[in-house]
C-alpha positions as CSV (number, residue, x, y, z in Angstrom):
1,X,-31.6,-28.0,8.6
2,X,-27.9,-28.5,8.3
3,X,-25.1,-26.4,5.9
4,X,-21.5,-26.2,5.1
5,X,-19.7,-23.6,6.4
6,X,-16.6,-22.4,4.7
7,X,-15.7,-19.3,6.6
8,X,-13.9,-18.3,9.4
9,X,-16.0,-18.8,12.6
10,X,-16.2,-15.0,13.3
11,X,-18.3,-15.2,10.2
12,X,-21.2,-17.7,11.6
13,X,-24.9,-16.0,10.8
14,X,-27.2,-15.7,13.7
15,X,-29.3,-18.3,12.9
16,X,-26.5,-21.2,12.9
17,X,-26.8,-22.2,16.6
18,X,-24.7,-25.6,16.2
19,X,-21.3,-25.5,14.4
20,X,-19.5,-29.1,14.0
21,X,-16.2,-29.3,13.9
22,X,-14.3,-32.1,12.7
23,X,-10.7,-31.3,12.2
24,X,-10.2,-28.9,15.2
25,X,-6.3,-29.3,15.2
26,X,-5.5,-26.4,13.2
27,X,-7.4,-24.1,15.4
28,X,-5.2,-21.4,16.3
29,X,-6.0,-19.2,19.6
30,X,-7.2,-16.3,17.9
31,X,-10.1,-18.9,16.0
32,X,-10.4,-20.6,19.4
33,X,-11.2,-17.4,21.2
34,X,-14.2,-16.8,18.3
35,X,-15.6,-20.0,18.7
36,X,-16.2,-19.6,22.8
37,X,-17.5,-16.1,22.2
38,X,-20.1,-17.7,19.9
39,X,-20.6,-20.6,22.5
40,X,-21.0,-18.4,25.0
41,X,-24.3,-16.4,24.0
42,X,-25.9,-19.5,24.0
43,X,-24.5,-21.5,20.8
44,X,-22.9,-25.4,20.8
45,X,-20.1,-26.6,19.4
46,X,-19.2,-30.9,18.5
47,X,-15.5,-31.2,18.3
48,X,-13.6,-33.9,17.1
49,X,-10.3,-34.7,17.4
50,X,-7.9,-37.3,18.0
51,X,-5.0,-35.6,19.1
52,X,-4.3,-34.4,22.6
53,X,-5.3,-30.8,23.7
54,X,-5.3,-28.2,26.7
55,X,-8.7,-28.0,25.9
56,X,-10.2,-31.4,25.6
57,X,-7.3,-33.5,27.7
58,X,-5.1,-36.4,26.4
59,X,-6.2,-38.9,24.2
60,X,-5.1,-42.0,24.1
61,X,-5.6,-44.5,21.4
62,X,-6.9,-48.0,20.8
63,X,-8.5,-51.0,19.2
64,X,-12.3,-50.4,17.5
65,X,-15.0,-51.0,20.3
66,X,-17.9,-50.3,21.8
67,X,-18.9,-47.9,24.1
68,X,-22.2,-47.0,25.8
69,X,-24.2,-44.3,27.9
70,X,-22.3,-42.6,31.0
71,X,-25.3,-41.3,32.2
72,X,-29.0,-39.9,31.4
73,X,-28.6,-37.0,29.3
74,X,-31.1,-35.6,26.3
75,X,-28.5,-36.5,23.7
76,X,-27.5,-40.0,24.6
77,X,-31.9,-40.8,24.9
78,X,-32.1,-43.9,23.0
79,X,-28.4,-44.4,23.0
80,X,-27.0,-47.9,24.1
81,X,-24.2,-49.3,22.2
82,X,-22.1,-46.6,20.4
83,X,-19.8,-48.2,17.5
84,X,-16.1,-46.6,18.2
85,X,-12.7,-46.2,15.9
86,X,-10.7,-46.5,19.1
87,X,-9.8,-43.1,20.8
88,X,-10.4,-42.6,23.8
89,X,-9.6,-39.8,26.4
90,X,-6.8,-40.7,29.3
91,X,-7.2,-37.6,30.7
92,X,-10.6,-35.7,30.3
93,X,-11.0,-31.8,30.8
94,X,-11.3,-31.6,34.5
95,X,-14.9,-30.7,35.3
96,X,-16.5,-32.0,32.1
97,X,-19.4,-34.0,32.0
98,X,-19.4,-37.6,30.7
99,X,-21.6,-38.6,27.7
100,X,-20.3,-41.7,26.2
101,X,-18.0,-44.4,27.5
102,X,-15.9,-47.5,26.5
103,X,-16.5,-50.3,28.3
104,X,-14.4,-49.9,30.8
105,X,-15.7,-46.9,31.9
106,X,-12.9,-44.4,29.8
107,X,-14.4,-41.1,28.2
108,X,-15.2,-41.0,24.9
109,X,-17.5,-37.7,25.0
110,X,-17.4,-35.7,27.1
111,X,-18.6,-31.5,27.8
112,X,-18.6,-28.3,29.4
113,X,-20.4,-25.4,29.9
114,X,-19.4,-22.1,28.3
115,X,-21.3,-18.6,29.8
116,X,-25.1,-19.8,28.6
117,X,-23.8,-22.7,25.3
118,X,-21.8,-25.6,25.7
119,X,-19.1,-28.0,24.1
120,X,-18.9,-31.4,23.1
121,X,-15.7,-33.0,22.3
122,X,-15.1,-36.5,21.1
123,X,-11.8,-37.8,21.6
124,X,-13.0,-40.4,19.3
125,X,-13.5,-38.9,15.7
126,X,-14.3,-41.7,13.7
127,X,-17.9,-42.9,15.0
128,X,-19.5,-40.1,12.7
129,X,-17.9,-41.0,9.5
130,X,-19.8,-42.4,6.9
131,X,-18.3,-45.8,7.5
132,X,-20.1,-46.1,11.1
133,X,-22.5,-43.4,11.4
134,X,-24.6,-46.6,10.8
135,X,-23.9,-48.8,12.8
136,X,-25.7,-49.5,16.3
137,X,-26.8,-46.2,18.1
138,X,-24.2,-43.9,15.9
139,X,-27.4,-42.3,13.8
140,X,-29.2,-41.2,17.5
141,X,-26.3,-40.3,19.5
142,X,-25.6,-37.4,16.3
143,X,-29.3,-36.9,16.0
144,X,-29.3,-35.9,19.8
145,X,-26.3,-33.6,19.7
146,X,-26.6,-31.9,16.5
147,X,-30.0,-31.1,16.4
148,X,-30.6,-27.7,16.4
149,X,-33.4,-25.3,17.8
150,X,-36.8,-24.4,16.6
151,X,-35.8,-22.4,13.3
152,X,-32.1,-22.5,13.8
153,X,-29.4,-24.2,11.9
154,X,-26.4,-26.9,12.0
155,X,-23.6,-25.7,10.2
156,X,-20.8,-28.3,8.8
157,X,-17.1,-26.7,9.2
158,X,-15.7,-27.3,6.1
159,X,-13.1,-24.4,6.2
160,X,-10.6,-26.2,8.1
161,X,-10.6,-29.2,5.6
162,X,-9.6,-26.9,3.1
163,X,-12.7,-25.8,1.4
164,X,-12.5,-21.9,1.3
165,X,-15.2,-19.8,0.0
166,X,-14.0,-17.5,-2.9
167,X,-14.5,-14.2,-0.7
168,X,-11.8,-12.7,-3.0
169,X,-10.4,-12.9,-6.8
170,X,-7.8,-14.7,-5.3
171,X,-9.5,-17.3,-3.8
172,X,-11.2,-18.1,-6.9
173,X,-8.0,-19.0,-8.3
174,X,-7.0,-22.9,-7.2
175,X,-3.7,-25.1,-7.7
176,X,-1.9,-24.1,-11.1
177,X,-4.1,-20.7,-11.9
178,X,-2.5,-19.5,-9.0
179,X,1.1,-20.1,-9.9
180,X,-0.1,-19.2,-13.5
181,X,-0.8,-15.9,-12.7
182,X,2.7,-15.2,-10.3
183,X,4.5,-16.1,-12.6
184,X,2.8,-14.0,-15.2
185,X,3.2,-10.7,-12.5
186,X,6.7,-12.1,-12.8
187,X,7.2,-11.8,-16.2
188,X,5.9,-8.2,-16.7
189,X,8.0,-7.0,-13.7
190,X,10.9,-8.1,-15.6
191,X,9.5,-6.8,-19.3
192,X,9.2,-3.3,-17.9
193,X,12.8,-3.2,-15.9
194,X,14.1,-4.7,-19.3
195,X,12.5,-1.7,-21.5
196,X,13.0,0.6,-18.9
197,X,16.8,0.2,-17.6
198,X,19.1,2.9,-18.6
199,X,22.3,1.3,-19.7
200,X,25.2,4.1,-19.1
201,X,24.8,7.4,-18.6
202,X,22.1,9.6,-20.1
203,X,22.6,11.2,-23.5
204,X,22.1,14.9,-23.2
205,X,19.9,16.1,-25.7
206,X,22.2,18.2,-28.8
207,X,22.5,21.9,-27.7
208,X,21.0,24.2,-30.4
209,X,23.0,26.9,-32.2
210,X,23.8,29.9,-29.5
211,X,22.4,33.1,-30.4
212,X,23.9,36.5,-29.7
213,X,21.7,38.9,-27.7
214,X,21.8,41.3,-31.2
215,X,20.0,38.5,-33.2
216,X,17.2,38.4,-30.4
217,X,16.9,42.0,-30.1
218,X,16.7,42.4,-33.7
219,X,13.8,39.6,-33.8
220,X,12.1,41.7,-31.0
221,X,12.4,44.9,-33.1
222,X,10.7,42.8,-36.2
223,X,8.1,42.2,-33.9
224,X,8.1,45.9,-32.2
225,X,8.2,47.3,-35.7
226,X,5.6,45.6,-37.7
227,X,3.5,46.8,-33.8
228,X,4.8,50.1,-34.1
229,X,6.3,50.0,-30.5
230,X,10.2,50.7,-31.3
231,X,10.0,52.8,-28.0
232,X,9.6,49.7,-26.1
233,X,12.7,48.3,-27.6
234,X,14.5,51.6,-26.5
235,X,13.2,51.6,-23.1
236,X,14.3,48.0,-22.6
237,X,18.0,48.7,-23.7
238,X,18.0,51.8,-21.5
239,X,17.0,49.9,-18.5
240,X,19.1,47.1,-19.2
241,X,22.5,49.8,-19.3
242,X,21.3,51.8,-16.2
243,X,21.1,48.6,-14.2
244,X,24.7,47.2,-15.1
245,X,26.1,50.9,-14.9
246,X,24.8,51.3,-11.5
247,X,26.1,48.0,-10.2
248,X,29.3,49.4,-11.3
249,X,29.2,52.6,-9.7
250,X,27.6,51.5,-6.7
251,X,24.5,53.4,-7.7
252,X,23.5,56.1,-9.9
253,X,20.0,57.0,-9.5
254,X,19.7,60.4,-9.3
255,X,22.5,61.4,-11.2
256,X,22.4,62.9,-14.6
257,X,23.2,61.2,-17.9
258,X,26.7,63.3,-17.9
259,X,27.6,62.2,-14.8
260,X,26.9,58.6,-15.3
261,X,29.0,58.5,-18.5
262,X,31.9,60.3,-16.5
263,X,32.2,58.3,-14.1
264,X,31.8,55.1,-15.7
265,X,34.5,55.8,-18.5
266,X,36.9,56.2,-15.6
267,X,36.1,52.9,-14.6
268,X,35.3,50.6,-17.5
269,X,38.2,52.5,-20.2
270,X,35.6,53.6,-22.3
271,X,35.5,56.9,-24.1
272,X,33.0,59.3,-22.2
273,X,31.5,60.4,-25.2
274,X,30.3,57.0,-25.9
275,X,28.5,55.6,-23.1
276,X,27.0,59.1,-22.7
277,X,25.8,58.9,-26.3
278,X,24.7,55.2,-25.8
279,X,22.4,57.0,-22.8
280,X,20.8,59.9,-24.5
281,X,20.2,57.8,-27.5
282,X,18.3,55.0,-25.4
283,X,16.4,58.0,-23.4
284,X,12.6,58.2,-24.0
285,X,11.4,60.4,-27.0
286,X,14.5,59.9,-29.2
287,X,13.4,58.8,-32.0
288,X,15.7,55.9,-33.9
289,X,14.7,54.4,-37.6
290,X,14.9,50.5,-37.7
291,X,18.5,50.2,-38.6
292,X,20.0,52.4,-36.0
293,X,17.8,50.6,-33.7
294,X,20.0,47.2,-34.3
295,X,23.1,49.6,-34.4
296,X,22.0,50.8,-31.1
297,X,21.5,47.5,-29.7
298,X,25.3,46.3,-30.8
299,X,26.7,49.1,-29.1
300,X,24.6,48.5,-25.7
301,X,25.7,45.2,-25.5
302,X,29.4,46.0,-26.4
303,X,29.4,48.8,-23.6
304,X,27.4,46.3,-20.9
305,X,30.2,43.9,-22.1
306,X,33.0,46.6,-20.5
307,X,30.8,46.9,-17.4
308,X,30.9,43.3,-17.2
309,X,34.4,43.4,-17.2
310,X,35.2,45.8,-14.9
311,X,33.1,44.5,-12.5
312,X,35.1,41.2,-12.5
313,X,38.4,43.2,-12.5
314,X,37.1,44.6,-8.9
315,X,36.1,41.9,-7.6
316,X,39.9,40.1,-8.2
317,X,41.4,42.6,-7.2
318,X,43.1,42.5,-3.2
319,X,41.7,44.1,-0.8
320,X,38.3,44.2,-2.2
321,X,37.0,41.0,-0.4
322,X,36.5,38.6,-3.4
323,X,37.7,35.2,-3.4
């Protein structure tokens, strides 16, 4: 039985035991290196080609003739006159065995062993074409070399003529489909850069109306109130003053609220009075209705405002290291 193959050789089933090749010029090494593995377990391969190779010798060509048996051999039984299209080796593979002849004794066929299988290779590729597989002995000499074994298989190589099987989506694509769908890839490349370029320099987006750290205090005591948890709001505003006091002072934990206020009045300007007021009013368990609790806040702020200050006033100051 006899099938077209239109896959790489690599690919071959086990049960395809010939493989005919008709158009082994675009062979490339890697393909010719699968092809002798396969031979060599024991496979054959018919090769045809007109063109000179390394691997089949020079071929020369000629007028149409007739060539004949070389010698006795199983697939020339039967075979006398051989119709040709004219080629004709000059130069055979040195070593192979002659098959078929012209008349004046130049190759035609000729093959070789390779490990347990073996190769066949026409220098004439024209006496299996339809137009004289007919003609004299043509129909035996193909029936002696492509006949395969006992349950085995003959297999047509159709995928260096162009016929491809559609192993992939691509593939399934032919001619204009192909080009159809490149330049459609093409076109939505260019729709998304088109919607997607930024022209110029981002907009920022519109900065929303600043709000003073009283208005968010006093929307925390709303919260804290309607909770019951005013003392939360104190403790926050006395931590908040501690921690700027005692960056000012270089530390002041430990020290009493009198103290604090003393010495930070001499630094920041303020009236002692105040800041120490400012302290004990923040300090747990004084109690502080909802309005002097937004007072309270205004004047935390305005005093962390003077640390703030002062702090920057150091730090320009020569001698203390700033830059």
């Amino acid at each position: 039985m006899a099938r077209r193959w239109e896959r790489e050789i690599r690919r071959l089933p086990p049960e395809v035991d010939h493989l005919v090749i008709w158009n082994a010029d675009d062979l490339d090494d890697v393909e010719w290196g699968h092809l002798e593995n396969w031979v060599r377990v024991g496979n054959t391969a018919i090769i045809g080609s007109a063109r000179s190779t390394p691997r089949g010798g020079s071929v020369k060509h000629a007028a149409p003739g007739t060539g004949g048996s070389a010698a006795a051999h199983p697939v020339t039984t039967g075979v006398e006159a051989v119709s040709l299209g004219g080629g004709s080796f000059s130069l055979a593979r040195k070593g192979a065995l002659t098959h078929i002849t012209l008349t004046d004794g130049t190759p035609v066929l000729v093959s070789w062993a390779v490990g347990q299988g073996r190769i066949y290779w026409s220098a004439d590729d024209a006496w299996l074409t339809n137009d004289l597989v007919g003609k004299q002995d043509n129909f035996d000499l193909a029936l002696g070399l492509l006949a395969p074994a006992p349950g085995k298989l003959v297999a047509f190589d159709e995928y260096h003529h162009g016929f491809q099987a559609a192993d992939r989506w691509w593939q399934l694509l032919r001619g204009n489909l192909q080009w159809f769908v490149i330049l459609l890839g093409i076109a939505v490349l260019v729709m998304f850069w088109a919607y997607g370029a930024r022209f110029g320099a981002p907009v920022p987006s519109p900065a929303g109306p600043s709000r003073a750290s009283v208005e968010y205090v006093f929307s925390m005591s709303q919260l804290y109130r309607r909770a019951r948890a005013r003392s939360v709001v104190q403790e926050n505003l006395r931590r908040t003053l501690t921690r700027d006091l005692s960056r000012l002072l270089g530390g002041a934990q430990g020290l009493p609220d009198q103290e604090i206020a003393r010495r930070a009045a001499e630094r920041t300007g303020l009236p002692e009075q105040r800041i120490l007021e400012a302290l004990q009013r923040t300090a747990p368990g004084h109690k502080v209705s909802d309005k002097d609790l937004i007072f309270l806040a205004q004047e935390v702020e305005a005093i962390q405002r003077s640390v703030h200050n002062a702090g920057y006033r150091d730090q320009r100051r020569p001698g203390t290291g700033a830059r």
